[in-house]
N, C-alpha and C positions, 0 to 999 in steps of 0.2 A: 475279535480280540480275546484272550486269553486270560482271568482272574488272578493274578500269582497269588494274592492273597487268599484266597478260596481256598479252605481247609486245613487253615493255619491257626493255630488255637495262641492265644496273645498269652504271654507271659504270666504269672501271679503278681498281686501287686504287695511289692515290700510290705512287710512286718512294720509297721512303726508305731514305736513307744509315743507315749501322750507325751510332750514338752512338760518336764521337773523343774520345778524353779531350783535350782543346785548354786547352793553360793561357791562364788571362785574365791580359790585360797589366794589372796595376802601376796603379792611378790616377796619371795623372802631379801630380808635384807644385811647388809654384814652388823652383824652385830660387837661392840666391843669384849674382846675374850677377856674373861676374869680368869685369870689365871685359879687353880687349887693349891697349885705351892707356894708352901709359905717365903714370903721374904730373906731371901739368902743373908746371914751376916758377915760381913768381911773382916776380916784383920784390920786390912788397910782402906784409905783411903783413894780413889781412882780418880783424878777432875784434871780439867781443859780448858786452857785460857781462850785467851782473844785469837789463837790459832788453830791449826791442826794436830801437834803433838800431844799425847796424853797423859799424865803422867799417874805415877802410885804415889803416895805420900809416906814415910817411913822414915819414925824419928826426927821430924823435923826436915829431912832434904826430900828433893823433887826427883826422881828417878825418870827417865823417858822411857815410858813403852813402846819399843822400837816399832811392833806391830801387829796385826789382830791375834796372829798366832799366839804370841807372848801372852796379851790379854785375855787368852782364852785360857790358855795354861793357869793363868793366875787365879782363873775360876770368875773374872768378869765376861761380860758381854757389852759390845759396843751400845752406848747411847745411858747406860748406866753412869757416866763419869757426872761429876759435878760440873757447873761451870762456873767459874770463879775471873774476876774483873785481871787485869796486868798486877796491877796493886797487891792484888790477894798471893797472886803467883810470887810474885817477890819477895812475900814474907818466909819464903822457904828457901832456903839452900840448896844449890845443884848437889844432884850426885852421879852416880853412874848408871850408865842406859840398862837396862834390863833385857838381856836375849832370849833368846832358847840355852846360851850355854852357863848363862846364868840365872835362871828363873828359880830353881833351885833354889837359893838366897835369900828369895822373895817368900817362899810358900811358907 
């Protein structure tokens, strides 16, 4: 029988570093963003009853923000309105809806 192994020189044995106690970093986690800018001041007033429409407050009546676009124009961002009870809505007088063709008005 024949050796295959016979004159076969066996590999080096790996480099290995000593085990480092290395601490594991922390899962990061979301943290709440503080914003840097400061508090925008409005003109108007921007709040939301017991429904979905939103209105701007101006002079006393209740204007509908037809939709985000318009409130965006108006220099709000959704989730900024007030929320005010049916009650609170009531004590304001309708006025006229707020578009794109009239945002104008508003600013």
């Amino acid at each position: 029988m024949i050796d295959m192994n016979a004159g076969i020189i066996p590999p080096p044995a790996p480099n290995i570093s000593p085990v480092v106690d290395t601490p594991i970093p922390a899962p990061i986690q979301e943290a709440e963003v503080v914003a840097d800018e400061a508090k925008v001041e409005h003109k108007y007033r921007v709040v939301r009853g017991s429904g979905d429409p939103v209105y701007l407050i101006k002079d006393n009546y209740r204007h509908w923000v037809m939709n985000l676009q318009v409130m965006e124009k108006l220099g709000y961002k959704l989730g900024e309105e007030e929320k005010l009870t049916q009650a609170e809505m009531n004590t304001f007088v309708p006025g006229k809806a707020i578009t794109m063709e009239n945002v104008g008005d508003f600013l």
